[in-house]
C-alpha positions as CSV (number, residue, x, y, z in Angstrom):
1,X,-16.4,7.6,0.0
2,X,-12.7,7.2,-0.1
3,X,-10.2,10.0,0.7
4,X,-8.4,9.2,-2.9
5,X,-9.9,11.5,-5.2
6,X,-8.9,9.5,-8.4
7,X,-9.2,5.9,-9.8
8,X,-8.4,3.0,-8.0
9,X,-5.8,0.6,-8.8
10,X,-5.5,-1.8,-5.8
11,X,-7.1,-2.9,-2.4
12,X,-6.4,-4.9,0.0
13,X,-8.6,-6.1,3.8
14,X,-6.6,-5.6,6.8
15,X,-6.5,-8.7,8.5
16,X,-8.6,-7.8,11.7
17,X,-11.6,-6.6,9.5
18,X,-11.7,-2.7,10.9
19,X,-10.5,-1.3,7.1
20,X,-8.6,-1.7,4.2
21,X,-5.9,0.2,2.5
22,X,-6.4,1.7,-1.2
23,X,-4.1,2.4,-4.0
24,X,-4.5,4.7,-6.8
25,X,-3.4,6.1,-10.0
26,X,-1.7,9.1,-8.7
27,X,0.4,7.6,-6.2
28,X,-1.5,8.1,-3.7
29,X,-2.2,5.2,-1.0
30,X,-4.9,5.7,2.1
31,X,-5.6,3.5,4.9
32,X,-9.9,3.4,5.4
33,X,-11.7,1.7,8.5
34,X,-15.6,0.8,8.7
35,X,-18.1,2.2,11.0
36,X,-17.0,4.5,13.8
37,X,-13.5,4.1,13.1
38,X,-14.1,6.3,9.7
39,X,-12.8,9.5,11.6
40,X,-9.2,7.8,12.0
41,X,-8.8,7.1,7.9
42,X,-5.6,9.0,6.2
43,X,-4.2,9.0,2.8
44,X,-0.5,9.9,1.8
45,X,1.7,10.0,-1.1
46,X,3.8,7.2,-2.2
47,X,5.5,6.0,-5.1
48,X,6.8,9.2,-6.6
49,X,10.0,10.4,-8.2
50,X,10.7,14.4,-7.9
51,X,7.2,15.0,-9.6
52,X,6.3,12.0,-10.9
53,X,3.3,10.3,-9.4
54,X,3.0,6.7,-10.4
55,X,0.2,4.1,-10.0
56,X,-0.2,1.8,-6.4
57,X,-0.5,-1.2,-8.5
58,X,-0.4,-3.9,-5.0
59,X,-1.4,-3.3,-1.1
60,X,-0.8,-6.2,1.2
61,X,-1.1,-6.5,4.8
62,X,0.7,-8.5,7.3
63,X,-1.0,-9.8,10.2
64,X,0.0,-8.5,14.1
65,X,-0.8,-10.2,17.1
66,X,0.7,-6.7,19.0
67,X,-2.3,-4.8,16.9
68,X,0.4,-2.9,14.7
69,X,-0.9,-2.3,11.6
70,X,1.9,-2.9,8.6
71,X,1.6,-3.2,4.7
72,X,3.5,-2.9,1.8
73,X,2.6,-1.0,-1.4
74,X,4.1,-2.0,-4.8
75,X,4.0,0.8,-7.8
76,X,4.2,1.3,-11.1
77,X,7.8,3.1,-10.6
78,X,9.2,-0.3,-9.6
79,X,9.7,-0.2,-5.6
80,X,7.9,-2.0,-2.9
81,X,7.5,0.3,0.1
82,X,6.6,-0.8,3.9
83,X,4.6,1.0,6.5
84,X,3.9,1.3,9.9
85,X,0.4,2.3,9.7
86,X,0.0,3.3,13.3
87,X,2.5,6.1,13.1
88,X,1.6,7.0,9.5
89,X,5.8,6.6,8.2
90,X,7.5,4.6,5.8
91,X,9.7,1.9,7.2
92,X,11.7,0.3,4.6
93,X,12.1,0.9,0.5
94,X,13.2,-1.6,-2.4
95,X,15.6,-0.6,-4.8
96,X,13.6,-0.3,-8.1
97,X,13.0,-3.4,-10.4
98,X,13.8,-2.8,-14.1
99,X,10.1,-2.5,-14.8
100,X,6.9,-1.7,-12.6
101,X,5.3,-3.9,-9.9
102,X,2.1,-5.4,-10.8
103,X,1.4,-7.4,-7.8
104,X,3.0,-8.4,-4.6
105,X,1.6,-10.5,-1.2
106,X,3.4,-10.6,2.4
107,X,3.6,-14.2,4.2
108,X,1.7,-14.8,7.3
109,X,4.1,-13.3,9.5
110,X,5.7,-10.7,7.0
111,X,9.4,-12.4,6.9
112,X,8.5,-13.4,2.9
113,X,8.0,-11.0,0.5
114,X,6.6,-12.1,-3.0
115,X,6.9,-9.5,-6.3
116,X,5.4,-9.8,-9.3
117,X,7.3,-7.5,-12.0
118,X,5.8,-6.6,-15.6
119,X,4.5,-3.8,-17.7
120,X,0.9,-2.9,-16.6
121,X,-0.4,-0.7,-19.0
């Protein structure tokens, strides 16, 4: 059972295997893992504006040799977010794109970011 209580919009596997990371409609994201690892699962709010909640629409990991765990979120408000999922914080914003994100994926070694923009509803 996920720790989202509303739909899901987006997932994504982290590289290693241990989890993934989900996205929902309420702009909400939350980082799962499998097995005995459940107990270290979080979820925290993203994408937001005052109190506007908007959708997680893209999660994309970036593989770490060091173990770190980083991904980026895209949302429905237009910004791509990273995070250090290890110390549960936000590392970097976007300024907002003129219309939502619908999709976005991280290179190999997270130095190329790639956005899709449109209207998702």
């Amino acid at each position: 059972e996920s720790a989202l209580p509303y739909q899901t919009r987006s997932i994504a596997l982290m590289p290693d295997g241990a989890g993934f990371a989900l996205g929902s409609v309420e702009g909400r994201a939350s980082v799962e893992y499998f097995g005995d690892d459940a107990t270290k699962r979080f979820a925290f709010k993203c994408h937001r504006r005052e109190e506007v909640a908007y959708p997680v629409n893209a999660v994309s990991f970036v593989p770490r040799e060091d173990g770190s765990l980083v991904f980026a979120t895209g949302g429905a408000d237009g910004t791509v977010a990273t995070w250090d999922g290890n110390a549960r914080k936000r590392l970097w914003q976007s300024s907002a794109y003129p219309c939502g994100l619908s999709s976005l994926a991280l290179s190999h070694d997270g130095s190329l970011l790639a956005v899709a923009a449109s209207y998702t509803w």
